[in-house]
ROKOLNU-198946 format. One record per residue: x, y, z of N, C-alpha, C in turn. Coordinates in steps of 0.05 Angstrom, whole numbers, plus 32768, in hexadecimal, padded with zeros to 4 digits. Example, Ala and Ser with C-alpha at 12.3 -4.5 7.8 and 13.67 -1.06 7.14 Angstrom:
BEGIN
81087F8E809C80F67FA6809C81087FBE809C81017FD3808E81117FEB808F81028001809D
//
This chain:
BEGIN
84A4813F8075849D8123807B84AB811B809584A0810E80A784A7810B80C484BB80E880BE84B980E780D584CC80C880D784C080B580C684C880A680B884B4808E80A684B8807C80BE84C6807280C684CC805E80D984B2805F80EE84B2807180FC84A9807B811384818080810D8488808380F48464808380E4845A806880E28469805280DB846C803E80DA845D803180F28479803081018476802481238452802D812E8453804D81298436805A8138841C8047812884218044810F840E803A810284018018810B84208011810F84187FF68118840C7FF381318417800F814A84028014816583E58012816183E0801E814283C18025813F83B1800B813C83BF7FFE812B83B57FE4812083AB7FD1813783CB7FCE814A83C57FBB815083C27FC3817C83C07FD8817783B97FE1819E83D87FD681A783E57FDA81A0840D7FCD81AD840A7FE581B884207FE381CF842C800381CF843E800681C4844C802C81BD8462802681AA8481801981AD8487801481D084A0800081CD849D7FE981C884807FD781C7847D7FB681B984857FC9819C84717FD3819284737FC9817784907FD88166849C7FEA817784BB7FFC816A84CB7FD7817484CB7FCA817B84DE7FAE818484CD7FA7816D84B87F9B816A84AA7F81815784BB7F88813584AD7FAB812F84B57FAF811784D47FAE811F84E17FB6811F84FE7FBB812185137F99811C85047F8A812D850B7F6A812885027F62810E84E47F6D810984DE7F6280EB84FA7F6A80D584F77F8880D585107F9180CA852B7F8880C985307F8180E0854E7F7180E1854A7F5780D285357F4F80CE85317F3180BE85357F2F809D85307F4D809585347F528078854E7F55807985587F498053856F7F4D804E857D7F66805C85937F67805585A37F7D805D85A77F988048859E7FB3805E859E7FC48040857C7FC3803A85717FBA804B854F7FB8804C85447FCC805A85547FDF807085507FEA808785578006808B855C800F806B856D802E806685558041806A857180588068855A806F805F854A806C8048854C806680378543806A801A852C8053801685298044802585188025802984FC8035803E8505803F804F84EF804B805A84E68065804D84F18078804184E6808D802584D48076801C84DE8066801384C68058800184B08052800984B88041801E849C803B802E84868056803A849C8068803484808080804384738087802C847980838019847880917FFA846680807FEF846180657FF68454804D7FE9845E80447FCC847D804D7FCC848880477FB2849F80307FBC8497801C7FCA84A8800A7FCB84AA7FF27FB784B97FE87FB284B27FD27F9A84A67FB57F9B84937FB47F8E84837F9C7F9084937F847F9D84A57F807F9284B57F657FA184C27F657FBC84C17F847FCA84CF7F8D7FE684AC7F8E7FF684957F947FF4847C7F9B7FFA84747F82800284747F637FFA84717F49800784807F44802A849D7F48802384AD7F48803684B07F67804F84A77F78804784A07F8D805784867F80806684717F77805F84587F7A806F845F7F5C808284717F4E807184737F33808E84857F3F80A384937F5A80A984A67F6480B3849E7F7280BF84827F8380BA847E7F9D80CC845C7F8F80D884577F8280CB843D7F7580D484317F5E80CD843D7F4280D584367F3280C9841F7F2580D0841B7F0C80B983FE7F0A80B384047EE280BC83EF7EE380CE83F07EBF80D784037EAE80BF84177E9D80CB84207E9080C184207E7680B784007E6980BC83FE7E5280AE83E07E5380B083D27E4380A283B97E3580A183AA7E2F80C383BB7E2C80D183B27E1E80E583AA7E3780FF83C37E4E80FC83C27E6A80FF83A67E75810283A97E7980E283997E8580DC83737E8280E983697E6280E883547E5980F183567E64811483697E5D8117836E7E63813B83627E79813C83757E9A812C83677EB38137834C7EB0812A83427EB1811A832F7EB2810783147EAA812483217E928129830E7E8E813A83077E9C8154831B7EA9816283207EBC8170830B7ED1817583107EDD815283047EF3814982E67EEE815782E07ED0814982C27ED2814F82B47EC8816382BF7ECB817E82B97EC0819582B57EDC81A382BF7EF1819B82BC7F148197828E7F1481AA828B7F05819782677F0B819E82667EF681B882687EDF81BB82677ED181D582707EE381EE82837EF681ED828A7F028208826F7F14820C82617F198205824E7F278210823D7F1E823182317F2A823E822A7F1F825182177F0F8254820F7EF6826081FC7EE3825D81E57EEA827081E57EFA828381CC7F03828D81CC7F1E829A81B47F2B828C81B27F45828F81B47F5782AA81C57F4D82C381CD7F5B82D281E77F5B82D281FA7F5282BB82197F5482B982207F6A82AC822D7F7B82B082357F9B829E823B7F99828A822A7FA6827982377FA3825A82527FAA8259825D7FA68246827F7FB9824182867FAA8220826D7FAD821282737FAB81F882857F9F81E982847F8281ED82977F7481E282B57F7D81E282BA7F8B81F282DA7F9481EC82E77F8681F682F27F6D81E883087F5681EB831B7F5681F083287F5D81D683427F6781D283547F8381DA83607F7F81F2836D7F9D81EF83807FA781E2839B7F9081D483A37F9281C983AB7F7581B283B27F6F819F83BC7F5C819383D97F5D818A83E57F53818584037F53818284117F3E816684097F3F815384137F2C813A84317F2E813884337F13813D84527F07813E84587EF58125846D7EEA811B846D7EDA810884627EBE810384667EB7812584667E98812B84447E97813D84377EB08142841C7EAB814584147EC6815684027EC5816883F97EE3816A83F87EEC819283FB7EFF819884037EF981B683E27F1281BC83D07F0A81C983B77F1D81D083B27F2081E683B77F3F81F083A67F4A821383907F478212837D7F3F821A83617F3B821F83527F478237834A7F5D8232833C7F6C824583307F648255833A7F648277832C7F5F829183157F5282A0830D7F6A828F82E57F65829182DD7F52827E82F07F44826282E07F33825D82F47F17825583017F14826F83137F03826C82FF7EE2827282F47EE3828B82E57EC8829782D17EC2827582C17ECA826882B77ED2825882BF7ECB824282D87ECF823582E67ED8822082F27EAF822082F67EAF823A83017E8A823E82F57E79823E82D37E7C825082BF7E68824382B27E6F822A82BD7E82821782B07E7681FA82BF7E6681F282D87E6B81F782EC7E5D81E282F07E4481E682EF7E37820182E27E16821082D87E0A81FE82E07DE781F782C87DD781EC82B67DD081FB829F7DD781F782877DD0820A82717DC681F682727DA681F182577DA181E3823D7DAB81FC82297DB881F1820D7DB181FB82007D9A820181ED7D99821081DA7D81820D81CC7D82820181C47D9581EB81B37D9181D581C57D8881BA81D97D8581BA81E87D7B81A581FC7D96819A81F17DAD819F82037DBD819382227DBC819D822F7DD18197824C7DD381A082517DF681A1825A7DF681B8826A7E1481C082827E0E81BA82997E2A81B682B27E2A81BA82BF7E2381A282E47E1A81A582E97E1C818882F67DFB818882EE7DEB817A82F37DCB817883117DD88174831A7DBB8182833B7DB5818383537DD28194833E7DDE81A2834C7DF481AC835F7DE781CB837A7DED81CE83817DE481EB83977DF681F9839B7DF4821283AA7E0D821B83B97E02823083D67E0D822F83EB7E09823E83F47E1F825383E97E1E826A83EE7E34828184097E3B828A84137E588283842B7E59828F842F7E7082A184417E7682AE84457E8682CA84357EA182C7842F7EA882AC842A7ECE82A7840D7EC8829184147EB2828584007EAE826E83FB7E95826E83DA7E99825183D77E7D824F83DD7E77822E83E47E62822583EC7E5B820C83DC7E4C820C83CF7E5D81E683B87E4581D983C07E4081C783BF7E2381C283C17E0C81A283A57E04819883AF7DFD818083957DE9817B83A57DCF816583887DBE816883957DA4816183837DAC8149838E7D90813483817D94811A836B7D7F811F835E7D76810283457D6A80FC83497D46810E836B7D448106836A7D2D811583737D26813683767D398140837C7D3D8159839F7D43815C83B07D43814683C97D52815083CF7D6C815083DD7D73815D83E67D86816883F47D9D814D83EB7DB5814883EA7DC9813484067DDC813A84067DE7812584217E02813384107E1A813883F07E1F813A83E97E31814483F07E37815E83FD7E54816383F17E5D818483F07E7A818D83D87E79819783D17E95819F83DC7E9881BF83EC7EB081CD83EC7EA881EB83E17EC581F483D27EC0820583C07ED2821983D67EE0822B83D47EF4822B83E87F02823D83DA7F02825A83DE7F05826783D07F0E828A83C07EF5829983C07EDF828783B07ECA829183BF7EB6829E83CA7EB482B383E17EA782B983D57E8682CB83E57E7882CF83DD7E5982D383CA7E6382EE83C77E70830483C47E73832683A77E828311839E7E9A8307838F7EA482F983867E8782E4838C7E7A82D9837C7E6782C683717E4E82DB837B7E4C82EF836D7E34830783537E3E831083577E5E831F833F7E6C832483267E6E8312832E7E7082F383167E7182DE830F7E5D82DA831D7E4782D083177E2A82CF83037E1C82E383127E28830183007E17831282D97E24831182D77E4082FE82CA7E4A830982B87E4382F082C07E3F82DC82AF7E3682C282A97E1E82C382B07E0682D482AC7DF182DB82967DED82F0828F7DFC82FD82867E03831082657E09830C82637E1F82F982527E3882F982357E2482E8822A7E3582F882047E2E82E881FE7E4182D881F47E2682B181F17E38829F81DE7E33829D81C77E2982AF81A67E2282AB819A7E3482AA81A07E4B82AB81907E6382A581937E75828981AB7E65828181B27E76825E81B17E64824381BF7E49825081C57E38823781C67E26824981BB7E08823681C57DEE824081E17DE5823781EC7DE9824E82067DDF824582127DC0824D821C7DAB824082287D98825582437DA0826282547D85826182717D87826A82847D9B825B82977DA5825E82A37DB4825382C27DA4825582D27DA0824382E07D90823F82F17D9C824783087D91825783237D9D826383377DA3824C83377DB38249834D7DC88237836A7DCD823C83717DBE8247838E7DBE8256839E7DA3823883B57DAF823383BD7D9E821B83C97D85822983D87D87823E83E57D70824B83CE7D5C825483B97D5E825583A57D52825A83917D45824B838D7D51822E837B7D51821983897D538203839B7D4281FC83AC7D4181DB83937D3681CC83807D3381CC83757D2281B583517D3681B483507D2C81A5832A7D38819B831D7D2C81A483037D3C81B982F57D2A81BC82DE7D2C81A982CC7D1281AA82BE7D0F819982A27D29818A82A07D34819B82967D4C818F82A17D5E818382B67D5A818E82CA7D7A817882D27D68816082D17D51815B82D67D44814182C87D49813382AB7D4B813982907D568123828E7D6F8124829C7D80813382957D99812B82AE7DB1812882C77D9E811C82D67DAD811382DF7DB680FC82C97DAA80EB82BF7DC180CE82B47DCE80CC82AA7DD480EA82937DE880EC82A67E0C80E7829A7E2080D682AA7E3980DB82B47E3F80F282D47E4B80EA82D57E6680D582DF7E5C80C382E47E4380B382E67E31809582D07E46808382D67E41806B82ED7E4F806183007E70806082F47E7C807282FD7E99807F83107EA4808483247E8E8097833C7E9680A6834E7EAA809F83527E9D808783657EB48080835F7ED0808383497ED9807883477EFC8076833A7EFC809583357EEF80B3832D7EE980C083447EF580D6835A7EE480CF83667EED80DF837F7F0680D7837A7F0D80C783867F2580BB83837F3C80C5835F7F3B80C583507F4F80D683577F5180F8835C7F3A80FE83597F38811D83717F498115838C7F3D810B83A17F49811783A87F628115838F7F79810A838F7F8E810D83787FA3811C83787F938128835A7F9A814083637FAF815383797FBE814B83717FD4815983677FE18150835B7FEA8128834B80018126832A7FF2813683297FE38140830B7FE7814A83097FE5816C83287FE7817D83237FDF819283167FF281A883198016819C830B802781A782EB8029819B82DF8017819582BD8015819382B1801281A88293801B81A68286800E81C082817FED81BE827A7FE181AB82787FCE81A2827D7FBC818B82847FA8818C828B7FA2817182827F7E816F82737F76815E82667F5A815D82727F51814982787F36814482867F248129826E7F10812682637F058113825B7EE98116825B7ED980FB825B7ECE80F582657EBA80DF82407EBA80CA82407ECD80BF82277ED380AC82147EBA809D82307EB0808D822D7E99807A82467E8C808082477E798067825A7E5C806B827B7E70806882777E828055828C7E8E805482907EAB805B827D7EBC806382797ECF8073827C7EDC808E82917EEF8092828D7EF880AB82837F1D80A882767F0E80BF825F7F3980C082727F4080DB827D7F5F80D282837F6580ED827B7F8380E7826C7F82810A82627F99810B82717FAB8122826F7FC9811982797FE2812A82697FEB813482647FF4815582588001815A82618020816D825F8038816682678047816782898046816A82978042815582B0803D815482B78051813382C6804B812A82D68052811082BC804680F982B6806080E482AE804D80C982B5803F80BF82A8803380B382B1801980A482CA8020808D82B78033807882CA803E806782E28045807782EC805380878308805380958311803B809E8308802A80AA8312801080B2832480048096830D7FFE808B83167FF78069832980078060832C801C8062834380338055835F802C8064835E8020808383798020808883738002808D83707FF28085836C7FD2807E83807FDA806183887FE9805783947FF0803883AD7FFF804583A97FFE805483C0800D805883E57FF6804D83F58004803684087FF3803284247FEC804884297FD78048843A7FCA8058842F7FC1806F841E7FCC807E84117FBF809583F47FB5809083E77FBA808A83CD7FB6807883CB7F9F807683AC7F9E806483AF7F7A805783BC7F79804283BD7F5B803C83CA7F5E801B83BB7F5C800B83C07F767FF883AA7F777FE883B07F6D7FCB83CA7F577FC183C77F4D7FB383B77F2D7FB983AF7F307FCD83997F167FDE837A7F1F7FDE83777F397FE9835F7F337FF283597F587FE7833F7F527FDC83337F6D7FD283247F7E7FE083227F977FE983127FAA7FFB83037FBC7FEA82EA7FBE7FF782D97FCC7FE282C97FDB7FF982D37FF57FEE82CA800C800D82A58012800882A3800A7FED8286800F7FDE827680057FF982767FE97FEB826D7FD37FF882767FC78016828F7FD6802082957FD1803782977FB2803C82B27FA8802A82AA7F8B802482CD7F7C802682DA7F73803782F17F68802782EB7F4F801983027F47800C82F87F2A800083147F1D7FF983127F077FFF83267EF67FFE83257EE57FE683317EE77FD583357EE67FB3833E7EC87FB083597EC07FBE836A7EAD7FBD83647E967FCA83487E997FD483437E797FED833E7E6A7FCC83427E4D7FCD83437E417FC983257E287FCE830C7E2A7FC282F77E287FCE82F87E087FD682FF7E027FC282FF7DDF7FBB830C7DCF7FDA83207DDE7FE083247DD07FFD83107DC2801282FC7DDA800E82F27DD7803082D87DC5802382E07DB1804682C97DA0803D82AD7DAC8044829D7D9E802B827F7DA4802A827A7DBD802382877DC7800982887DD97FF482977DCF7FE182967DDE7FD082A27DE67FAD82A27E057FA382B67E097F9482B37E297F91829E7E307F88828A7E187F76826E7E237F7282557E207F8982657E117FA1824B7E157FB582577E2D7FC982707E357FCA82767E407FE182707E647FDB82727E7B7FE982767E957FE082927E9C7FDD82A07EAB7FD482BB7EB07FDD82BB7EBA7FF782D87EBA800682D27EC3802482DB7EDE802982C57EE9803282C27F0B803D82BE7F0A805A82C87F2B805E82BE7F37807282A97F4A8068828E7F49807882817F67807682857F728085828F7F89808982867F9C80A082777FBD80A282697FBA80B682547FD280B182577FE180D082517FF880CD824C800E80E68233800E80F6822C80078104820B8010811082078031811782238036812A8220805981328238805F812E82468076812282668086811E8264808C81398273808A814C827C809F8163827980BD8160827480CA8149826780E68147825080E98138824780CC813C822480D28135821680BA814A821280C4816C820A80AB817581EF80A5817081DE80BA816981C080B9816281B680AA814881CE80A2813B81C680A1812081BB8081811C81A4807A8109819B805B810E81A6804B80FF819F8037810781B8802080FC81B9801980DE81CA801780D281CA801880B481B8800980AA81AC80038095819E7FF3808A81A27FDE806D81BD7FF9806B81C67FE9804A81DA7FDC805181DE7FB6806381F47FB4805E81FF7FA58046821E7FA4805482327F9F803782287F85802382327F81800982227F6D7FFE82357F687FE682377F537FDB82407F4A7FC2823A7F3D7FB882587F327FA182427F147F9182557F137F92825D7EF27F7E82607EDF7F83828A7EDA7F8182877EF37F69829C7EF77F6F82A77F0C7F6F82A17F217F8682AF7F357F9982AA7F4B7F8C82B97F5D7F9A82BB7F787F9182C17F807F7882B57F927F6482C27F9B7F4982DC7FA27F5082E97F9F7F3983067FA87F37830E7FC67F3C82F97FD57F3082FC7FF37F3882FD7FFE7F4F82F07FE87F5F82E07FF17F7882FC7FE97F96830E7FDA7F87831F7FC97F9183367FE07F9D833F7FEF7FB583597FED7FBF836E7FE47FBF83847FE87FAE839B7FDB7FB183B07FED7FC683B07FF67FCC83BF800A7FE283C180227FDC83CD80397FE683C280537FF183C2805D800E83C8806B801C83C28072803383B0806F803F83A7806F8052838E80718064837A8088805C838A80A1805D837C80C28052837C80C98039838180AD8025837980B1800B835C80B27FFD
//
C-alpha cells in the first residue's frame, strides 16, 4: 500500500483539476482543523482501508473536501453549474470548444475559488449578467453581483429581498483592468441577430445593493429545489473536465440532466462520486449506477415556494454519455436515466467503496 496521504491529495487533483501543491496545502489545513491525534499514521490506514468510523467520516469529508457551506452557497454554484450550456457560441462562425468552462474548481470552506477557461471567459460572464429581455424573459442568475479586485473578480449574491448573502464564488484571472475591457464590451455588442435582449443591469455590488425589479420575479426561478446535490457535483468537476463536451440544463422543476460527451462513463463518474471521504455524502444523497441517477433524499420539499412534497419530484441529477472517448462512433444513448418518485431502490444504492469496486 503506497502513501494514504498522498492517494488522498492525488485524488482530490482528480476531482477537482487543482494542482497537487493547491490541494497537498487545502487538505493539510483541513487536517490541522481536526482535533488533535486526527492526523496519525493509523487515521490515514483507515482512511485508505475505508474502515474509518462513522463519527470521524462527517469531519474527514469537510477537511479533505468540503461541501458549500450554506444554503445560499450552495444556489450560487448550482447555478454556475448551469450556465455550463449558455457558453456555447452564439453564431456559427465562433469555434466551437465544447463548453469547457471550468479548468479548474477549488472547494474551500467559506465558498469556492474557479479558473475559467480563456476561450470561454467573455461568454461564461454574459450568461451569468442580469439581462431581462424585451420579450419579458430573463437571462443570467437574479441577485448575482461582483466585486473587482487587482487578480480577480469576486461574486456574491443577494437574497430574495435584496441583502447581501455569505455566498462567494471568486474567479481567478479576471482582474478589475480585464473586467472593464469585458464589461465595456457586453455593453456594447449587438444581440439582434441571436436573442432580443434589453439592458443588462450593472453587476458591480458598490453600485447595485438592491434588486431590481425583474430579478424580484424571477428569483424562484431554478436551480430551487436542486442546489444542494448541484453544487456538490460542480465541486467535483474535474472527473468531467477532460470531455469534449459537456451540457447541464435544468430538465424539470427538480431535475438536472447532465450530459457527457466523449468524456468518462457515467457508471465511472457515479463510482467515484462514492468515492469515501471526498465523494458525496452518501448518508444525503443516493447513487444508482443502474439508472445513472443521484438523488437527494434529505431536501426538504415543503420549503420551496410553489411546491409540496406531493407536487415536487425529489431532487436528482441524471447523467448520461452520448460517446465514451473509446467508442467515438458509437450513437447517442437512447435509454436515458429515469425514476420515480421516490429514488433509487435501496439495493441499487452506493454507500461507499472505491472507485474500482
Amino acid at each position: 500500500m503506497g502513501d494514504p496521504l498522498k492517494q488522498i491529495i492525488e485524488l482530490r487533483c482528480f476531482l477537482t483539476g487543482e494542482s497537487y501543491q493547491l490541494a497537498s496545502a487545502l487538505v493539510h489545513g483541513g487536517l490541522r482543523s481536526l482535533p488533535i491525534g486526527s492526523t496519525s499514521a493509523e487515521l490515514f490506514r483507515q482512511i485508505a482501508s475505508g474502515q474509518c468510523a462513522t463519527e470521524t467520516s462527517g469531519a474527514l469529508r469537510s477537511a479533505l473536501l468540503p461541501d458549500a457551506p450554506s444554503r445560499f452557497q450552495q444556489r450560487l454554484e448550482t447555478s454556475l453549474l448551469l450556465r455550463i450550456r449558455e457558453c456555447a457560441p452564439m453564431v456559427s462562425h465562433e469555434p466551437y470548444n465544447g463548453h469547457k468552462v471550468f479548468r479548474m474548481v477549488s472547494p474551500r470552506r467559506g465558498g469556492l475559488v474557479i479558473h475559467v477557461a480563456e476561450e470561454t471567459v467573455d461568454r461564461f460572464l454574459r450568461a451569468l449578467l442580469p439581462v431581462p429581455e424585451t420579450n419579458g424573459d430573463y437571462l443570467g442568475i437574479p441577485g448575482v453581483r461582483f466585486t473587482p479586485r487587482k487578480d480577480d473578480l469576486q461574486m456574491h449574491l443577494l437574497d430574495s429581498s435584496g441583502r447581501l448573502t455569505d455566498a462567494c464564488v471568486i474567479l481567478q484571472g479576471i482582474g478589475k483592468r480585464r473586467w472593464r475591457r469585458i464589461w465595456s464590451k457586453i455593453r456594447g455588442e449587438d444581440y439582434e441577430e441571436t436573442v432580443s435582449i434589453g439592458r443588462c443591469l450593472d453587476p458591480i455590488l458598490t453600485r447595485s445593493p438592491a434588486l431590481d425589479q425583474i430579478e424580484v420575479l424571477y428569483w424562484d426561478y431554478p436551480p430551487e429545489p436542486n442546489v444542494a446535490l448541484g453544487s456538490a457535483v460542480l465541486r467535483r468537476y474535474g472527473l468531467f473536465k477532460d470531455a469534449f463536451a459537456i451540457d447541464v440544463w435544468q430538465s424539470r422543476r427538480a431535475i438536472i440532466a447532465l450530459e457527457i460527451d466523449l468524456g468518462r462513463p457515467a457508471e465511472e463518474v457515479l463510482q467515484y462520486l462514492a468515492t469515501p471521504y471526498l465523494g458525496l455524502d452518501l448518508d444525503r444523497f443516493s447513487i444508482n449506477t443502474k439508472n445513472r441517477v443521484i438523488v437527494d433524499r434529505a431536501a426538504n420539499l415543503a420549503d420551496f415556494r410553489g411546491g409540496s412534497s406531493r407536487t415536487i419530484q425529489q431532487p436528482a441529477v441524471q447523467i448520461r454519455t452520448l460517446r465514451n472517448r473509446d467508442d467515438e462512433d458509437r450513437d447517442l444513448l437512447t435509454d436515458t436515466a429515469t425514476m420515480d418518485d421516490h429514488g433509487p431502490k435501496t439495493g441499487e444504492s452506493l454507500r461507499g467503496g472505491s472507485p474500482d469496486a
